[in-house]
N, C-alpha and C positions, 0 to 999 in steps of 0.2 A: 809920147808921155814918159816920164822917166820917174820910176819908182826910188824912193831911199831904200838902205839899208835897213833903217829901223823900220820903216813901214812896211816892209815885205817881211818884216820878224813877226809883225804884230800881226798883221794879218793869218801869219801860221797860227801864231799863238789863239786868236779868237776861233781858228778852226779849228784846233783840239778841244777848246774851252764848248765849243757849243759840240764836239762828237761825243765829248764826257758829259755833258750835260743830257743828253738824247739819252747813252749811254745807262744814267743812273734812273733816269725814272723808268725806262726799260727793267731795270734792277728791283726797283722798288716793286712794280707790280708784279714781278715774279716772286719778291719776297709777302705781298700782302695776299695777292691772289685777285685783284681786284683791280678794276679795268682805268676805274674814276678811284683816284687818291685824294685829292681836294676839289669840291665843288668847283674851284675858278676852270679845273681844266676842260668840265660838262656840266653845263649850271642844270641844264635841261635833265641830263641823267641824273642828274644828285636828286634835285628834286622829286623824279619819277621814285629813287629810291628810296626815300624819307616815307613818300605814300605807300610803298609796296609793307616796309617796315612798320609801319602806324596800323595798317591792314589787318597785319601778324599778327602782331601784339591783341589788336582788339579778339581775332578770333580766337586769339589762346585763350584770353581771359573769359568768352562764351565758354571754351569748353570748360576751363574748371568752375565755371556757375554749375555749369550741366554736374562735374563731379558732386559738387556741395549739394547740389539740389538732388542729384540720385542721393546720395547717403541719407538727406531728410526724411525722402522718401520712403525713402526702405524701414527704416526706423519706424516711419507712424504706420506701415504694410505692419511690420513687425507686432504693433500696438495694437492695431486692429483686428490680429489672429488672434493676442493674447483674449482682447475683452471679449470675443465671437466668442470664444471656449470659456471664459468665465460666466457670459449667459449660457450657457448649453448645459453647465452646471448647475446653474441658477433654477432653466426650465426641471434640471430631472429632481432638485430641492422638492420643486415645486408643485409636482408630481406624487410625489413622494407624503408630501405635506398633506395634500386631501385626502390620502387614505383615513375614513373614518376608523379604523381598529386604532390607528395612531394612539398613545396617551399624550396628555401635556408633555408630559418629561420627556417622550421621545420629539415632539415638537419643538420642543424647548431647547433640544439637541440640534436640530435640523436648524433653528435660529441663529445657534452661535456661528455654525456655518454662512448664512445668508449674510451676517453681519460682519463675518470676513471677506466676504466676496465685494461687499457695498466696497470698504475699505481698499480691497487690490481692484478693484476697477478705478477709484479715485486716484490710486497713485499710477495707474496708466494712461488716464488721462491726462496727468502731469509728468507725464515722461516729458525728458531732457534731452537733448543732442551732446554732441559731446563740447560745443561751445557754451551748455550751460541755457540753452535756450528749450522754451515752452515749447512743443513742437504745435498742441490745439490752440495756442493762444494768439495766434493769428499775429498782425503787426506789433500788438505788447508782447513780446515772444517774453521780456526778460521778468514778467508778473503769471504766477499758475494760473494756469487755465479754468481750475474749482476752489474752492474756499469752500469752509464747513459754517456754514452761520450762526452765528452765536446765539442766535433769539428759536430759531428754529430747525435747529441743528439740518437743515438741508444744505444739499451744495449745490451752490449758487456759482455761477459763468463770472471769471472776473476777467477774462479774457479782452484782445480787441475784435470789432464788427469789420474786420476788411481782412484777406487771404493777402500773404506776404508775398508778391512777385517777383519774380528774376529776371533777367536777359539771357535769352542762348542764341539768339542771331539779333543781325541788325532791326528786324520785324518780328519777333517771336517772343514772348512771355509764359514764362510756366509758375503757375503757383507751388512753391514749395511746402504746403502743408492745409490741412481743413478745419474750420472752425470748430473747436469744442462745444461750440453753441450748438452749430447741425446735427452732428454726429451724437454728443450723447443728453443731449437738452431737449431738442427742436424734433421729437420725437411723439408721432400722431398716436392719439392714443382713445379708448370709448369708453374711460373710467369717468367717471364723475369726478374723480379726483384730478381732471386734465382743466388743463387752463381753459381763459375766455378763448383761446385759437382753437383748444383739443388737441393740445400739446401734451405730456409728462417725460421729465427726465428719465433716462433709465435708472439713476440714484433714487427718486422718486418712488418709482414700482419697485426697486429694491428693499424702500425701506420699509414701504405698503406690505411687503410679504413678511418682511421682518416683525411688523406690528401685527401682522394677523396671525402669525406661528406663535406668538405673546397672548393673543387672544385679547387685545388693544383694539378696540373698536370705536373708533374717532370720529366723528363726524366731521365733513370737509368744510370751513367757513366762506364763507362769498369774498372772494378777491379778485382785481383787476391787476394786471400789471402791463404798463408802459414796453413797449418794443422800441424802444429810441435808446440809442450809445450816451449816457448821459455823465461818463467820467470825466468829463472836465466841464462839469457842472453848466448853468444858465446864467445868464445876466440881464435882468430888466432894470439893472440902474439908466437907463440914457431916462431923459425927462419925460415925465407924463405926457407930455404935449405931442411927443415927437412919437413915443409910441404908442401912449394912449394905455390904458389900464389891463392887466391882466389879471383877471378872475374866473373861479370857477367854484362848481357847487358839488360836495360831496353828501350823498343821499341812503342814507344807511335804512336798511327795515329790518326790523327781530321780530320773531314771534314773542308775545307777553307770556308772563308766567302766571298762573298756571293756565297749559294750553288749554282753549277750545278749540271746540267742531263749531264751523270753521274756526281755524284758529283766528285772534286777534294779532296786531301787527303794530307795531309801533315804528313810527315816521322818523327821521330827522333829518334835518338839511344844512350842513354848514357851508357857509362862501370862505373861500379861501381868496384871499389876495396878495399878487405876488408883487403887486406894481414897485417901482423903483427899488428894487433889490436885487442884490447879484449872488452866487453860489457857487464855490467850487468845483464841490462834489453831489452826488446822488445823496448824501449823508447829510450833506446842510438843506439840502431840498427837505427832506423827510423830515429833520430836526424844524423846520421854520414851519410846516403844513401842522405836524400834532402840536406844536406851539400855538398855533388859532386853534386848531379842534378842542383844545383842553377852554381855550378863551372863550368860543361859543358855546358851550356846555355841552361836547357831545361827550358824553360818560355812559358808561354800562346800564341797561343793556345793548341799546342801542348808539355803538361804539365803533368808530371806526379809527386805523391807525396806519399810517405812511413808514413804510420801511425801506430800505433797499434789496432789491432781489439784483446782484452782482454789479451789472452796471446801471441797470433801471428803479426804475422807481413802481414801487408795488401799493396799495390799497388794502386794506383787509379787514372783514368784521372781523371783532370779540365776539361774537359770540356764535357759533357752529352750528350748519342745520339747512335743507335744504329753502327753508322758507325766510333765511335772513341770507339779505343781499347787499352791495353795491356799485351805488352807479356813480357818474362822473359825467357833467353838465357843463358847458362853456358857459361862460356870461360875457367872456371880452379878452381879448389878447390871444396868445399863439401858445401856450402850455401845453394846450391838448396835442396840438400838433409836434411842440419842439418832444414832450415824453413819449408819444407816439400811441395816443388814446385816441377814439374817434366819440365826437357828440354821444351824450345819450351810451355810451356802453355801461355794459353792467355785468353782473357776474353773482350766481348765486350759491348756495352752498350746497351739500350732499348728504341727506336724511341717509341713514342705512336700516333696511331690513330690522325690526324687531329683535325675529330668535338669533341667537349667536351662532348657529350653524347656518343659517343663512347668510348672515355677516360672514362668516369665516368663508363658506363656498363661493360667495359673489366675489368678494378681494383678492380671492387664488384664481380668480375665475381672469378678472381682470386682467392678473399680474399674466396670466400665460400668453393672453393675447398679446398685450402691450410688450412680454418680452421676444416677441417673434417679430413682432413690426423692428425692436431694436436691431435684431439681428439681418434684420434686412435691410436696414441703415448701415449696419457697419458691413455691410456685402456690396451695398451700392460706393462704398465710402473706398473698402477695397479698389470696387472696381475703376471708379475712377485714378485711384492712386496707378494703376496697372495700366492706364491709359495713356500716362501720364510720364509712367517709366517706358511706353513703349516710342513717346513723341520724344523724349532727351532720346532716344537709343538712334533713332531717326535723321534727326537735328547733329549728331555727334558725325553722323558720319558724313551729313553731307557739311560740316564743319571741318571735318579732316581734310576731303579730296577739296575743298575750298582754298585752304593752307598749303597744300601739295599744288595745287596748280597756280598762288600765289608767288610761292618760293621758286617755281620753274621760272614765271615771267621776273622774280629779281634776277636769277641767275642769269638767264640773258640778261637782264640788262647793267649788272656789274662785278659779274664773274669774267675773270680771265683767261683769256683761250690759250692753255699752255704750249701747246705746239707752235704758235703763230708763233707768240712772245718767244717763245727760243730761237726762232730762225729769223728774229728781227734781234734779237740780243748780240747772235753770232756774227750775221752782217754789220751791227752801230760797232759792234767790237773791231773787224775788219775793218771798219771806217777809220776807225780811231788810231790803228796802228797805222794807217796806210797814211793818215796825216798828219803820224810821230815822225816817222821817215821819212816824207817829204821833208817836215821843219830842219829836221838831222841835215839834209843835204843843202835847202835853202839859207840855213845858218852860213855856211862855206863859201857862199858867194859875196866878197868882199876884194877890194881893188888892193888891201893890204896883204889878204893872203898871197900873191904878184910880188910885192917888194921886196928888194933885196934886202 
């Protein structure tokens, strides 16, 4: 077989071309540190590293949930000390309030205190994070948690009914903050002045001691209210046929004036019907119900009226006393159920004691109880916060050594072994020269270099 001249060039030449070529991606991985430069050269590796990297990423981003969600935390731990120490305050007002030596004026002192405290407990329940968010106001974070209500100056939950959850692992959720409903709403209470549950806010009992250091002695009127999230209002426009009527009966009793033994009672029973109408909010609910009450003639004294108590819908006589009441009757459709009233409930009002030192001792009497049950709300509220900061503390770490032994298996699988790569660089390199100098000498073989 007899080779040319030019084909014994070229063939050098391809064998520099491919020792420099070995050469530079030896180079390259020394320059990158990195085993795989382009997927074509380890589809299999590339890919392995894409998922090792996607891994990462996701548990970095658990852990700064975990951060955001500790900070939340801490904040409403923080809110929680404050309002503990503003009832503790409260209780020694209150305390303090039943001494009989007491005069008005020194009560009347003792009041303006109570009535700052209502006030700094309100704006701790609307404590803000530093992104500007409700910390009690559950998923509506960016709406307060309380509102002062215009009609009766309580403060009313405007909050949302669901805890805002996080991610801190692929299977793990932590609530980042507790309803302002729970904690300072949804508090058991054996005042008369407690809901149809035997609920009172602690605003509630605050303003109860505030009204009795006034020497304000109110009787409690018969009200019902709804426990259904009714902010984005009800819809019964679909056709009658389809869902058929929604009605119900609101049943008010007053004592008549002037009372007898026993006293007399006056009746009244309005149907309300909601059928093919649709609503909002809590506010056009109540605007559409005292719109037929006024149309059936239920008027004073036996009077009943539809308001909003934050996001539900509330009942309530005109007129105050344990023997005027209301109740709430289905006749047809799902209202009972969508505002979260059951058949037949009812709810009556709270006669008080005659003498006004009675009235005065039974509503401090109350307020002391009702304010120990709060405080034990916001200890359980603590504690679960504490519980809570002890699972992120938990979760973080075995999210660390997660990421720590993720990152070992990318390293093997496309970190570069510097030692090898040098003693393969040194060799492709030795290759290289060694098939310069061959070409060097292969070049010189020509029948003309012979010619004379």
């Amino acid at each position: 077989m007899r080779i040319s001249t030019a084909w014994a060039q070229q063939l050098s030449v391809n064998g520099m071309a491919n020792q420099q070529t070995k050469l530079a991606k030896i180079q390259q991985q020394l320059s990158s540190g990195l085993k795989v430069s382009a997927p074509a050269e380890d589809p299999a590796a590339a890919v392995r590293v894409l998922d090792l990297d996607s891994t990462i990423a996701k548990t970095n981003q658990y852990q700064s949930n975990i951060a955001t969600v500790r900070g939340r935390l801490n904040i409403e731990d923080s809110a929680l000390e404050t309002s503990g120490n503003l009832l503790d305050r409260a209780k020694e007002l209150t305390i303090q309030g039943m001494n009989d030596s007491l005069s008005s004026s020194d009560r009347l002192s003792i009041k303006i205190e109570v009535d700052q405290l209502v006030q700094a407990l309100a704006g701790v329940a609307n404590t803000q994070n530093a992104n500007g968010e409700f910390i009690f106001s559950g998923h509506l974070s960016k709406i307060p948690a309380f509102v002062e209500h215009p009609a009766t100056g309580e403060y009313v939950y405007q909050g949302g009914p669901q805890q805002r959850v996080v991610q801190i692992s692929p299977t793990r959720q932590v609530a980042d903050g507790d309803l302002g409903l729970d904690v300072f709403e949804n508090i058991n209470s054996s005042s008369p002045a407690a809901d149809e549950n035997g609920k009172r806010s602690i605003f509630n009992t605050l303003k109860s001691l505030s009204a009795s250091l006034g020497a304000t002695f109110d009787a409690t009127p018969g009200a019902i209210t709804g426990d259904r999230f009714l902010r984005y209002g009800l819809d019964y426009n679909n056709p009658p046929q389809a869902l058929g009527t929604t009605t119900f009966d609101l049943v008010s009793s007053v004592e008549q004036l002037p009372s007898t033994v026993p006293p007399t009672l006056s009746s009244h029973t309005s149907t309300i019907d909601l059928s093919g109408k649709s609503f909002a909010n809590v506010d056009a609910i109540a605007a559409e119900v005292n719109k037929q009450l006024t149309a059936t003639g239920s008027s004073a004294p036996a009077a009943i009226r539809a308001r909003s108590n934050g996001n539900r819908i509330e009942f309530v006589s005109l007129a105050p006393g344990a023997v005027n009441s209301v109740q709430i009757n289905n006749r047809s459709g799902t209202f009972l159920t969508d505002a979260g009233f059951s058949n037949g409930q009812s709810k009556a009002g709270a006669d008080l004691p005659v003498a006004p030192v009675q009235v005065f001792q039974k509503q401090l009497g109350d307020v002391l109880t009702d304010l120990d049950t709060a405080r034990s709300s916001f200890l359980e509220a603590r504690t679960s916060v504490g519980v809570r900061l002890n699972v992120l503390d938990s979760q973080e770490s075995q999210n660390e050594k997660f990421i720590l032994d993720t990152k070992s298996t990318l390293s093997e699988t496309q970190d570069l072994d510097y030692a090898d790569a040098i003693s393969k660089y040194q060799l492709q390199s030795t290759a290289l020269q060694a098939a310069q100098q061959t070409f060097a000498q292969v070049k010189k073989l020509s029948l003309f270099n012979y010619l004379a």
